[in-house]
PAVOFI-858539 format. One record per atom (N, C-alpha, C, CB): residue number from 1; residue in three letters; atom name; x, z, y. Coordinates in steps of 0.02 Angstrom, whole numbers, plus 50000, padded with zeros to 5 digits. Glycine has a CB too. Layout:
BEGIN
<r n="NUM" res="ALA" atom="CA" xx="X" zz="Z" yy="Y"/>
...
//
This chain:
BEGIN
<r n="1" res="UNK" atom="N" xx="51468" zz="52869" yy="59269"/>
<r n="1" res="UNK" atom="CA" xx="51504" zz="52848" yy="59329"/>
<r n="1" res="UNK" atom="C" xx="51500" zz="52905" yy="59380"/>
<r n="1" res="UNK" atom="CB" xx="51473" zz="52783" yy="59359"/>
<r n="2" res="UNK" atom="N" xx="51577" zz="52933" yy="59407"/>
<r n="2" res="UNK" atom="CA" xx="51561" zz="52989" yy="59459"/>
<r n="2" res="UNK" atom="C" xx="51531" zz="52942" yy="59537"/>
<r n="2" res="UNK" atom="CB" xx="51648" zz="53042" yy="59475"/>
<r n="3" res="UNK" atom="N" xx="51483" zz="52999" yy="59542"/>
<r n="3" res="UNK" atom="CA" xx="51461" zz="52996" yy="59621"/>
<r n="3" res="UNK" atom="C" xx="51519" zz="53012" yy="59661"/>
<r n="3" res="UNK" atom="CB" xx="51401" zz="53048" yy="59642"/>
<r n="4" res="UNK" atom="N" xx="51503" zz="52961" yy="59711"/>
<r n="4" res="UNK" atom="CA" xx="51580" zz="52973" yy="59783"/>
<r n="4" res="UNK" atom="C" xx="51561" zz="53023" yy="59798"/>
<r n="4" res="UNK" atom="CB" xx="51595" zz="52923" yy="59864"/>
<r n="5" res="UNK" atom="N" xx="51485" zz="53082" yy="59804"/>
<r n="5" res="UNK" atom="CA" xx="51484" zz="53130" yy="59857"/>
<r n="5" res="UNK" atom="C" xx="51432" zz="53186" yy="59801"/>
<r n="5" res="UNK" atom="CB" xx="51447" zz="53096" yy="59946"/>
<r n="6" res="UNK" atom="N" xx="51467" zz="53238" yy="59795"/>
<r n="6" res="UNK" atom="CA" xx="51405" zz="53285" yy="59761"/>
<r n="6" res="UNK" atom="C" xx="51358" zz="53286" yy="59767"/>
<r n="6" res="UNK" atom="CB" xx="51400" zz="53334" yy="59763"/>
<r n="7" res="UNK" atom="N" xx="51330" zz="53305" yy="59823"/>
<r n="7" res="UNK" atom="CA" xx="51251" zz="53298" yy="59843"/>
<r n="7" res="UNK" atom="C" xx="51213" zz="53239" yy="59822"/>
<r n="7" res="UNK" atom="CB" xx="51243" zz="53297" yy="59918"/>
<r n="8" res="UNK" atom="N" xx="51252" zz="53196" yy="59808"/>
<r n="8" res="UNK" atom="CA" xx="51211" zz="53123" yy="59768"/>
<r n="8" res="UNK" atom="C" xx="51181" zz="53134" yy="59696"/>
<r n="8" res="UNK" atom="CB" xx="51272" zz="53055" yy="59753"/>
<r n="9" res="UNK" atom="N" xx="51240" zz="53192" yy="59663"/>
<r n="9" res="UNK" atom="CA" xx="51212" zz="53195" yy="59613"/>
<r n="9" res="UNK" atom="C" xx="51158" zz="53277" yy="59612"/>
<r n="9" res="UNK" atom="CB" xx="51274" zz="53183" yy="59559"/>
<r n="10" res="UNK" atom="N" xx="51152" zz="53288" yy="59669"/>
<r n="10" res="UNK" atom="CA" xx="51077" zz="53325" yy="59658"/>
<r n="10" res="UNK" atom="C" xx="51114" zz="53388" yy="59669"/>
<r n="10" res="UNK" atom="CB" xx="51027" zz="53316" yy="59576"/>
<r n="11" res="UNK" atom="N" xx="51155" zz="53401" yy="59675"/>
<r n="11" res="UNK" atom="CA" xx="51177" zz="53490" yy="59664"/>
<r n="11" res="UNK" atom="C" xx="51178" zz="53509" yy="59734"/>
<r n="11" res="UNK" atom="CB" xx="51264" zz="53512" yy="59623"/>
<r n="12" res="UNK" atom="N" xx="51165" zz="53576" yy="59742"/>
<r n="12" res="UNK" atom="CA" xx="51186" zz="53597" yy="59781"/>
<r n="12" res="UNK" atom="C" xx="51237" zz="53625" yy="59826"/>
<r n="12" res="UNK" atom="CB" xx="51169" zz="53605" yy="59774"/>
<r n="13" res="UNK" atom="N" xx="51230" zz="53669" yy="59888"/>
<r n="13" res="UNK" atom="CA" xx="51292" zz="53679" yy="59931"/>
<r n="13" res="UNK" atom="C" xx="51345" zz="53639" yy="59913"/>
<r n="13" res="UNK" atom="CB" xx="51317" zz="53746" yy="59931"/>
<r n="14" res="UNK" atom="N" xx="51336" zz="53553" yy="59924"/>
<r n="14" res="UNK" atom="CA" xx="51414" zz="53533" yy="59909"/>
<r n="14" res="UNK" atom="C" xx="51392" zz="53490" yy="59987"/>
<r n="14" res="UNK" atom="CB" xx="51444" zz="53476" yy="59813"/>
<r n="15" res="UNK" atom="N" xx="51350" zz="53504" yy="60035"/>
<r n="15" res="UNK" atom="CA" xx="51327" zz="53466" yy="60089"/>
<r n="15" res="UNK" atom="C" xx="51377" zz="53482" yy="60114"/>
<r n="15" res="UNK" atom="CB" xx="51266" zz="53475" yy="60123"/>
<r n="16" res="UNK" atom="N" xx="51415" zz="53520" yy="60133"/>
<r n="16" res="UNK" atom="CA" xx="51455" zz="53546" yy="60176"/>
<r n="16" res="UNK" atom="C" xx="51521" zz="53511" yy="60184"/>
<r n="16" res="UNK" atom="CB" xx="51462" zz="53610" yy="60160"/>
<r n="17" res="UNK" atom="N" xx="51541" zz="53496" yy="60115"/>
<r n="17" res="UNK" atom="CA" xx="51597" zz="53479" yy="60087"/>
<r n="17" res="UNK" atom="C" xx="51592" zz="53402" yy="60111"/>
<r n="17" res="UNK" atom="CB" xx="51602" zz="53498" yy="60007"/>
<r n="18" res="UNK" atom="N" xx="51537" zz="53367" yy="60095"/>
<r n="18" res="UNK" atom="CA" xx="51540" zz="53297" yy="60114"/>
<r n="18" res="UNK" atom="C" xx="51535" zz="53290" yy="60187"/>
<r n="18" res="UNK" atom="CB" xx="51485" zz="53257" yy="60083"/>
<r n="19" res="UNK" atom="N" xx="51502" zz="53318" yy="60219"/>
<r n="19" res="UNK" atom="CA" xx="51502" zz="53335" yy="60297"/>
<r n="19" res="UNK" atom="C" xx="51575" zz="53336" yy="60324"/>
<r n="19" res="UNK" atom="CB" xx="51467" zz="53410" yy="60313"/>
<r n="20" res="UNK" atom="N" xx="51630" zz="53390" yy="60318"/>
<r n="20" res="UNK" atom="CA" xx="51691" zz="53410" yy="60325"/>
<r n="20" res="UNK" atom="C" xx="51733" zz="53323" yy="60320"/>
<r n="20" res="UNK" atom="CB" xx="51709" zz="53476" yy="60262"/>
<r n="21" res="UNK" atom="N" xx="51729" zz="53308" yy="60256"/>
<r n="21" res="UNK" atom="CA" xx="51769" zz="53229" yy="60230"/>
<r n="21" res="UNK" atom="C" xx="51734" zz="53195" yy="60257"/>
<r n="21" res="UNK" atom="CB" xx="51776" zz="53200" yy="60153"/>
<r n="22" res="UNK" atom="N" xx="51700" zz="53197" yy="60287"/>
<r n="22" res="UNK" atom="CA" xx="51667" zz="53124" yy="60329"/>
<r n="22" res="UNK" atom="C" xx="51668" zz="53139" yy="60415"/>
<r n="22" res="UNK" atom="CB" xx="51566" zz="53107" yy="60301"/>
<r n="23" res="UNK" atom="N" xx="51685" zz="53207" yy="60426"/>
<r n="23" res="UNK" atom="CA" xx="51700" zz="53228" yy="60491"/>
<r n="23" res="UNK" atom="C" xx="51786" zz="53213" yy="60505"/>
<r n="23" res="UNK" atom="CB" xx="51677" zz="53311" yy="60497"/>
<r n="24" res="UNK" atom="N" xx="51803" zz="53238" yy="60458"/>
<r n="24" res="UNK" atom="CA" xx="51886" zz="53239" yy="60466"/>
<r n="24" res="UNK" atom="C" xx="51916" zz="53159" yy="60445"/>
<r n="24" res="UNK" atom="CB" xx="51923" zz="53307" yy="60405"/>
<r n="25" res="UNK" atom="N" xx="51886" zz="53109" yy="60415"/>
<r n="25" res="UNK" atom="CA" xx="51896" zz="53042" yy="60423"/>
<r n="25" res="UNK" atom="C" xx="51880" zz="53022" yy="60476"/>
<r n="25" res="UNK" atom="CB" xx="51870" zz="53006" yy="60385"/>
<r n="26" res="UNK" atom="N" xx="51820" zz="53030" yy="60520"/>
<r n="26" res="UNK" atom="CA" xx="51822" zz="52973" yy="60591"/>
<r n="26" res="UNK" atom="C" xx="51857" zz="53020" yy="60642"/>
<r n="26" res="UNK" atom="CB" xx="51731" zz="52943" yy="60627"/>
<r n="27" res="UNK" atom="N" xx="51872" zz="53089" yy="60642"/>
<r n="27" res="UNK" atom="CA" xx="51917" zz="53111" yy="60669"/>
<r n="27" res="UNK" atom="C" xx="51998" zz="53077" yy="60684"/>
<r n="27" res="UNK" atom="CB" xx="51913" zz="53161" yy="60637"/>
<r n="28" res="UNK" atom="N" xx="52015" zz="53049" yy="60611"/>
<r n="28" res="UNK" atom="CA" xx="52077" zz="53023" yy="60615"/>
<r n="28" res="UNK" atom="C" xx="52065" zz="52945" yy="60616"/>
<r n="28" res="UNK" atom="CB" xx="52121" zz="53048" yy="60557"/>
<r n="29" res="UNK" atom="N" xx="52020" zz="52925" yy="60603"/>
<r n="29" res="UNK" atom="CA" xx="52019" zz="52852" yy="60617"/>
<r n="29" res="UNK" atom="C" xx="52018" zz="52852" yy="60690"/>
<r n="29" res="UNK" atom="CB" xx="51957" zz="52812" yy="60585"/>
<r n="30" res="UNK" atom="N" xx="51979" zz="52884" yy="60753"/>
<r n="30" res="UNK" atom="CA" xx="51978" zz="52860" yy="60805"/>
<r n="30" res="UNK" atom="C" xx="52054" zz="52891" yy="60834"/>
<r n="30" res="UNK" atom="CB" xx="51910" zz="52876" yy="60840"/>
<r n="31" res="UNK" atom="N" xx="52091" zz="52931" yy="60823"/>
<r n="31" res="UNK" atom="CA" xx="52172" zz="52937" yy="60832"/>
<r n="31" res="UNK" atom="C" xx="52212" zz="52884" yy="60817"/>
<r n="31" res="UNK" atom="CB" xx="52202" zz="52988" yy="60792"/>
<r n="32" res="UNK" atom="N" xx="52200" zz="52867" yy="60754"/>
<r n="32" res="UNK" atom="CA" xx="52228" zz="52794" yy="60743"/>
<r n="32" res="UNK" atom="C" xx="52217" zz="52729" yy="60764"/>
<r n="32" res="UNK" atom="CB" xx="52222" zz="52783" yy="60694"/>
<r n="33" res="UNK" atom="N" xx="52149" zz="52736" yy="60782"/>
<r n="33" res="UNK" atom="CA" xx="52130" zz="52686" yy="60849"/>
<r n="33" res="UNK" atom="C" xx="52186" zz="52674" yy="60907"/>
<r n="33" res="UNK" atom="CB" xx="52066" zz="52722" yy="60891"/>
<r n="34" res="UNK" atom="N" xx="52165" zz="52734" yy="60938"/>
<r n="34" res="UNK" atom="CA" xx="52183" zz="52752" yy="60986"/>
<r n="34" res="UNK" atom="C" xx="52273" zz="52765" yy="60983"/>
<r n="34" res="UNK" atom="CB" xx="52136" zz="52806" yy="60998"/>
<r n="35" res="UNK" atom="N" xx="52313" zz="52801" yy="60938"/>
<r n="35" res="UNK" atom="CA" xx="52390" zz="52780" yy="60926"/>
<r n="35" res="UNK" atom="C" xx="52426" zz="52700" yy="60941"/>
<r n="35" res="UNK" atom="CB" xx="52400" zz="52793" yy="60848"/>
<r n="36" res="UNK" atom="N" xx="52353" zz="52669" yy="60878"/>
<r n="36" res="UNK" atom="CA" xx="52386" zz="52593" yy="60867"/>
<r n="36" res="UNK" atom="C" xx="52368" zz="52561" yy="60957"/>
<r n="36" res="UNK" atom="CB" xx="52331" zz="52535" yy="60784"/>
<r n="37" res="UNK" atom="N" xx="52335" zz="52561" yy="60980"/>
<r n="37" res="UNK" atom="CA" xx="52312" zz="52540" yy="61067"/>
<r n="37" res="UNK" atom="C" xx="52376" zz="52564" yy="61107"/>
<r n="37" res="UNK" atom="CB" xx="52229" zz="52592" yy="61105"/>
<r n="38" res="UNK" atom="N" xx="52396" zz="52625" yy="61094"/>
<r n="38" res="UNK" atom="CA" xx="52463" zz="52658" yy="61139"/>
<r n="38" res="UNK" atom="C" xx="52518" zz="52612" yy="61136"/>
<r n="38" res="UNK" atom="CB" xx="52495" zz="52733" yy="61108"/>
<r n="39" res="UNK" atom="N" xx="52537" zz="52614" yy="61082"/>
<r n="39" res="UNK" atom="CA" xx="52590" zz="52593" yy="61035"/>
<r n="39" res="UNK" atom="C" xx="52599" zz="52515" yy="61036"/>
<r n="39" res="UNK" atom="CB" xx="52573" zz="52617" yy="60961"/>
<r n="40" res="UNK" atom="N" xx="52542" zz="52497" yy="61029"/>
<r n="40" res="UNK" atom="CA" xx="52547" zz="52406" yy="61037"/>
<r n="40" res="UNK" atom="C" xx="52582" zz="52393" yy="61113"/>
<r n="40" res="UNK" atom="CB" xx="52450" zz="52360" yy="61037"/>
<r n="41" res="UNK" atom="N" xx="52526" zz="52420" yy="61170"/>
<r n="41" res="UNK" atom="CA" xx="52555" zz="52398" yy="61221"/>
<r n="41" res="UNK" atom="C" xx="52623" zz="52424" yy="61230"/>
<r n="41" res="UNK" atom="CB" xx="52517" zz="52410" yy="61272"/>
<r n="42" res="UNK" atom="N" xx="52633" zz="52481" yy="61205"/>
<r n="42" res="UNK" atom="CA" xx="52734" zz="52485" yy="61216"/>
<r n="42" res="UNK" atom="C" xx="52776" zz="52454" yy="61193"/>
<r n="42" res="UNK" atom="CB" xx="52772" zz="52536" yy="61196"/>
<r n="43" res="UNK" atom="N" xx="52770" zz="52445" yy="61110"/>
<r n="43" res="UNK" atom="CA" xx="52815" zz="52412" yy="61098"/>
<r n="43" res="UNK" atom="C" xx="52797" zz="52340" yy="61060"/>
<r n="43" res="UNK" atom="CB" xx="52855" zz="52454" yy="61066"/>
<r n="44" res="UNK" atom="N" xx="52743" zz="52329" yy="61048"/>
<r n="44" res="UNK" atom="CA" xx="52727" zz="52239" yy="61057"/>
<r n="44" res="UNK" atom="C" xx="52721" zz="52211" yy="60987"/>
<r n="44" res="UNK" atom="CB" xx="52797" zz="52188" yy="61099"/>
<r n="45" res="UNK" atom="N" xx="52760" zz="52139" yy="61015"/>
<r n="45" res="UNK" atom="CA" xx="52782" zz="52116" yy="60933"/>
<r n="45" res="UNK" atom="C" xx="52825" zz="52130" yy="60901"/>
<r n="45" res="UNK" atom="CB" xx="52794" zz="52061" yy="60920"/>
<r n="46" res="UNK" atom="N" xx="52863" zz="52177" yy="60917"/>
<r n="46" res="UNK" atom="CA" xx="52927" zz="52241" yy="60873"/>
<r n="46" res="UNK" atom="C" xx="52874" zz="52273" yy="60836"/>
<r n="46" res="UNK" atom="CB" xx="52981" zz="52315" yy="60931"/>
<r n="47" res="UNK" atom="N" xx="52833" zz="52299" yy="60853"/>
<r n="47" res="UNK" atom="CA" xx="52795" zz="52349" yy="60793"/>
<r n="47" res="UNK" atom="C" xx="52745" zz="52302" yy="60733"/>
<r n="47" res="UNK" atom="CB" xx="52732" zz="52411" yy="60841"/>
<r n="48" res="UNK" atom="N" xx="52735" zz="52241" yy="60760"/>
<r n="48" res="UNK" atom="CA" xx="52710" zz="52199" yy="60706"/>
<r n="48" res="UNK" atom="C" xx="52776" zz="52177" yy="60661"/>
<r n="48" res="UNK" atom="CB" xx="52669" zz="52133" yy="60738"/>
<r n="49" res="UNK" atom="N" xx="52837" zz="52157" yy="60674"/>
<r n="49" res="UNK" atom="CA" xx="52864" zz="52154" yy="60635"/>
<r n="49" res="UNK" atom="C" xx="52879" zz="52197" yy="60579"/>
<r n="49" res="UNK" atom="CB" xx="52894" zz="52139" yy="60657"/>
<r n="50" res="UNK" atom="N" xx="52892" zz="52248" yy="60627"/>
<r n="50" res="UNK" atom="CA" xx="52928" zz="52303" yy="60574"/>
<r n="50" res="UNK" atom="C" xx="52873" zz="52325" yy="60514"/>
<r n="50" res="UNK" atom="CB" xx="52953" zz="52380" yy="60621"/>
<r n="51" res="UNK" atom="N" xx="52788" zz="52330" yy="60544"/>
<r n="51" res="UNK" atom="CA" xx="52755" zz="52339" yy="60500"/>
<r n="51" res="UNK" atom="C" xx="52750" zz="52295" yy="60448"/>
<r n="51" res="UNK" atom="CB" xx="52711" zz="52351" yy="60520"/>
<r n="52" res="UNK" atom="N" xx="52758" zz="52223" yy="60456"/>
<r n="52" res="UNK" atom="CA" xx="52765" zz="52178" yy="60391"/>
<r n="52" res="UNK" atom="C" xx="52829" zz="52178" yy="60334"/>
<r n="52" res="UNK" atom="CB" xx="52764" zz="52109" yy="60420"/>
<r n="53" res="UNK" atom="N" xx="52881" zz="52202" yy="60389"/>
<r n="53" res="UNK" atom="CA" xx="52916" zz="52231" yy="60326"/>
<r n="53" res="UNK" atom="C" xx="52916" zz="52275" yy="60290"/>
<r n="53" res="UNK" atom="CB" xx="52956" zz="52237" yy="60327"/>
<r n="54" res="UNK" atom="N" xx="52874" zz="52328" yy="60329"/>
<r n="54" res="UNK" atom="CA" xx="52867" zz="52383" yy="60290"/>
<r n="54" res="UNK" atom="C" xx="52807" zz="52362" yy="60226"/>
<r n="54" res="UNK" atom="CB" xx="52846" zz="52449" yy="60342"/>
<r n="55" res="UNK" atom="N" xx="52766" zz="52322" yy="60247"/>
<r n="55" res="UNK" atom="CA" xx="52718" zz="52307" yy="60204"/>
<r n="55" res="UNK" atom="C" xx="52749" zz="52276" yy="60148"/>
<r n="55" res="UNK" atom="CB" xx="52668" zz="52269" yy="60233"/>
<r n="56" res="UNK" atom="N" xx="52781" zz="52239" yy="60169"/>
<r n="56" res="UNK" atom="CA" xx="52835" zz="52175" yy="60101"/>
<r n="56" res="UNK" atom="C" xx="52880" zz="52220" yy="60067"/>
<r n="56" res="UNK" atom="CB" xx="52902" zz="52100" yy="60144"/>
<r n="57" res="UNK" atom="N" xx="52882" zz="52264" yy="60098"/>
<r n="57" res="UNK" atom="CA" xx="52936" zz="52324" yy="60055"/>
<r n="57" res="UNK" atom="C" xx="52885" zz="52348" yy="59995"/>
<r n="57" res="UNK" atom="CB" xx="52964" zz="52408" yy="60114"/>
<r n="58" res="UNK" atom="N" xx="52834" zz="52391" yy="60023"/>
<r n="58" res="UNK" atom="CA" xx="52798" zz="52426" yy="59981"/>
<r n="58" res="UNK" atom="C" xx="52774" zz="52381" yy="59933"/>
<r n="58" res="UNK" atom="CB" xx="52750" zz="52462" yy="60011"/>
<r n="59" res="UNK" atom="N" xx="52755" zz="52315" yy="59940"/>
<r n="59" res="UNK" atom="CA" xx="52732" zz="52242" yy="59891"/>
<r n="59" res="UNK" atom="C" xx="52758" zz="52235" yy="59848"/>
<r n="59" res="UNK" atom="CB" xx="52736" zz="52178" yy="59910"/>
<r n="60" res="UNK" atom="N" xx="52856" zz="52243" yy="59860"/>
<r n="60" res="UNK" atom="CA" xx="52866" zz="52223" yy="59805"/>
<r n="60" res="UNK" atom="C" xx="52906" zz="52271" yy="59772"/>
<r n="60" res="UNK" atom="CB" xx="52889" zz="52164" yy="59807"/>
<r n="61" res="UNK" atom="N" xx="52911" zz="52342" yy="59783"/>
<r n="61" res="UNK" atom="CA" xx="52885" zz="52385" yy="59765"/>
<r n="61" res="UNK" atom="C" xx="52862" zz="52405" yy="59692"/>
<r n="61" res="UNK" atom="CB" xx="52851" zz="52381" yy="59801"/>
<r n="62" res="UNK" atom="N" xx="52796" zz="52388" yy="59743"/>
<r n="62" res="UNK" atom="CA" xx="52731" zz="52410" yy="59685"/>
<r n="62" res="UNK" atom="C" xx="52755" zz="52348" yy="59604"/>
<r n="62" res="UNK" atom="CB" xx="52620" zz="52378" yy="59735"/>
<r n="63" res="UNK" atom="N" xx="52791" zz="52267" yy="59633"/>
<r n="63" res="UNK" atom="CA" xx="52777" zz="52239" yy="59611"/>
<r n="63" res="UNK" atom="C" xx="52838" zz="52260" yy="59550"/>
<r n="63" res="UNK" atom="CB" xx="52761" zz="52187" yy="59649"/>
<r n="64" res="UNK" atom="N" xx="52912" zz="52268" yy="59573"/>
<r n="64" res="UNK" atom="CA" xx="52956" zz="52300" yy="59529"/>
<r n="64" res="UNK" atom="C" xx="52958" zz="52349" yy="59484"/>
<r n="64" res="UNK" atom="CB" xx="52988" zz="52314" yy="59553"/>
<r n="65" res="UNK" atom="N" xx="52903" zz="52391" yy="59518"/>
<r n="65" res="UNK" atom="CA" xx="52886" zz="52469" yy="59455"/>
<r n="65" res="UNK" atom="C" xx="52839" zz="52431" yy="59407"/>
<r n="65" res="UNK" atom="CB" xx="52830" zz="52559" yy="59497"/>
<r n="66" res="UNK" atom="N" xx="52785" zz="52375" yy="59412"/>
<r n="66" res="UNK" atom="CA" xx="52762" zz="52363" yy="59364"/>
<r n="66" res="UNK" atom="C" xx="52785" zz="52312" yy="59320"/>
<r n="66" res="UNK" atom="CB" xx="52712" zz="52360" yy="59378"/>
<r n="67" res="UNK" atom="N" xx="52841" zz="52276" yy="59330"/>
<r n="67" res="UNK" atom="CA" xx="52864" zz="52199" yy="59296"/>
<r n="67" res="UNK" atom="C" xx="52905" zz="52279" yy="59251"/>
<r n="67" res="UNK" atom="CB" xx="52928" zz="52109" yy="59359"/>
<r n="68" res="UNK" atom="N" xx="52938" zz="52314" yy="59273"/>
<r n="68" res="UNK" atom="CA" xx="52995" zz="52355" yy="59245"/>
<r n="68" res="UNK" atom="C" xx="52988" zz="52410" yy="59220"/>
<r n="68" res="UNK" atom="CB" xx="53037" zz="52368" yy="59283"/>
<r n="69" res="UNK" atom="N" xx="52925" zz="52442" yy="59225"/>
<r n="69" res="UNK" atom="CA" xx="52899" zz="52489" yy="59197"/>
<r n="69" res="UNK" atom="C" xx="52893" zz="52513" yy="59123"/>
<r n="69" res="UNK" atom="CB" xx="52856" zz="52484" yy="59217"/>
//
């Protein structure tokens, strides 16, 4: 089974590397925080809609490439 992070499996200089991917994730999570907070108060329940369709799009989607695949 692979380890999520090198350094788990004992080797070295891969600290850096997991450092970087775990720096540059809450980097963009708190942007996306902070986008979705902007964005809500502007445009409301327009952006919840549109995101559920976009979600129901990609659903069925996923669901057509695999019935048809």
């Amino acid at each position: 089974m692979p380890l999520p992070c090198p350094i788990a499996a004992g080797t070295s200089g891969k600290f850096a590397t997991c450092a970087v991917i775990g720096i540059v994730t809450a980097v963009f999570s708190v942007i996306g925080i902070r986008a979705g907070k902007y964005f809500g108060k502007k445009l409301g329940p327009r952006m919840e809609l549109i995101g559920g369709i976009i979600l129901i799009g990609i659903g069925l989607k996923i669901l057509l490439t695999d019935l048809f695949a």
